[in-house]
N, C-alpha and C positions, 0 to 999 in steps of 0.2 A: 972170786971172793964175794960174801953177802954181807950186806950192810947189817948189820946190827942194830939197827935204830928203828923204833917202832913209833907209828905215829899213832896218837889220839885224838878223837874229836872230841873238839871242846864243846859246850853249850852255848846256847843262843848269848844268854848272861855275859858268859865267860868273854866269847868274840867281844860285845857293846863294850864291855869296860876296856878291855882291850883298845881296843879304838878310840873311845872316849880319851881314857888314858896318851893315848899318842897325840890327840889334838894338845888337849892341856901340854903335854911337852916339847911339844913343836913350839906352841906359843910362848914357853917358859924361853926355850934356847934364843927364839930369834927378839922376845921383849926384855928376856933379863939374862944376857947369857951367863952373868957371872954364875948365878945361883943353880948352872947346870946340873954341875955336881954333887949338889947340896940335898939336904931334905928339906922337901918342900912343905912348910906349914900355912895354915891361915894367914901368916902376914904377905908373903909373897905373893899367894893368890889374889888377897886383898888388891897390890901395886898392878897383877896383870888386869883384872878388873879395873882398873882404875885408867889404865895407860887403855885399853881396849876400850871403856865407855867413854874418852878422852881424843878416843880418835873413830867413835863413828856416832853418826849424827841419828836423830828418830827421837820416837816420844819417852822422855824424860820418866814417865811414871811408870813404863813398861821395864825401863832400866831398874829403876828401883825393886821391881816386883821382882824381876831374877836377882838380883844381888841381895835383895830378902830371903831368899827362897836360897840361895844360897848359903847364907847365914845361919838360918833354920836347919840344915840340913849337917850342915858343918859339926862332928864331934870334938869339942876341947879335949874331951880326953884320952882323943885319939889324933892328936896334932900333925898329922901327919898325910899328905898327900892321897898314899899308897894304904892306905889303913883304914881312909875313910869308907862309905858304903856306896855302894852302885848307885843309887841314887844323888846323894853330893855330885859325884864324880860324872853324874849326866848331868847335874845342873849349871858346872862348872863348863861342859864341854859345849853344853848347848848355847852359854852367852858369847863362847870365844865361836863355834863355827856360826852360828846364826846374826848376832849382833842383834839390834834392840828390836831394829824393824821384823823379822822374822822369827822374834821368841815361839817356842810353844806354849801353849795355850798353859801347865801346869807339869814342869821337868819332873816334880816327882814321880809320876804316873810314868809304868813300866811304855817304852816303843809299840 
């Protein structure tokens, strides 16, 4: 019998958000698990940002610079986690896996 399932390779893009995407969600399940299930908008992210810059220590104006650049990034009218654009969604991933002390230098700019 042959498998029927054919695989594709995705793009460089496609992998990062991918990824990105599982960080933010690992950090959703184990900082807010109720909101597992839910769609995740700007306010949520806002609380894991907040419980994540609350629980690791470094320079104060580095934190603010991602959580701007965050901000910045973030589409209202697109409120929604999964909707936003590769870049949001790296700058979200980059404050939960790095924390303040190892920001990059400016998350919008493509890896």
């Amino acid at each position: 019998m042959r498998a029927s399932v054919v695989t594709t390779a995705r793009s460089h893009a496609e992998l990062s958000r991918s990824c990105d995407l599982a960080v933010i969600w690992l950090a959703i399940k184990a900082g807010l698990p109720r909101h597992c299930h839910d769609r995740i908008g700007l306010v949520e992210i806002a609380e894991l940002c907040r419980r994540h810059a609350a629980s690791h220590q470094g320079d104060w104006h580095d934190l603010r610079d991602l959580i701007f650049m965050i901000a910045v990034e973030w589409d209202l009218t697109r409120d929604s986690l999964d909707r936003q654009t590769d870049a949001c969604v790296r700058c979200v991933a980059n404050l939960l896996r790095f924390g303040v002390e190892k920001k990059q230098a400016n998350c919008a700019l493509p890896r």
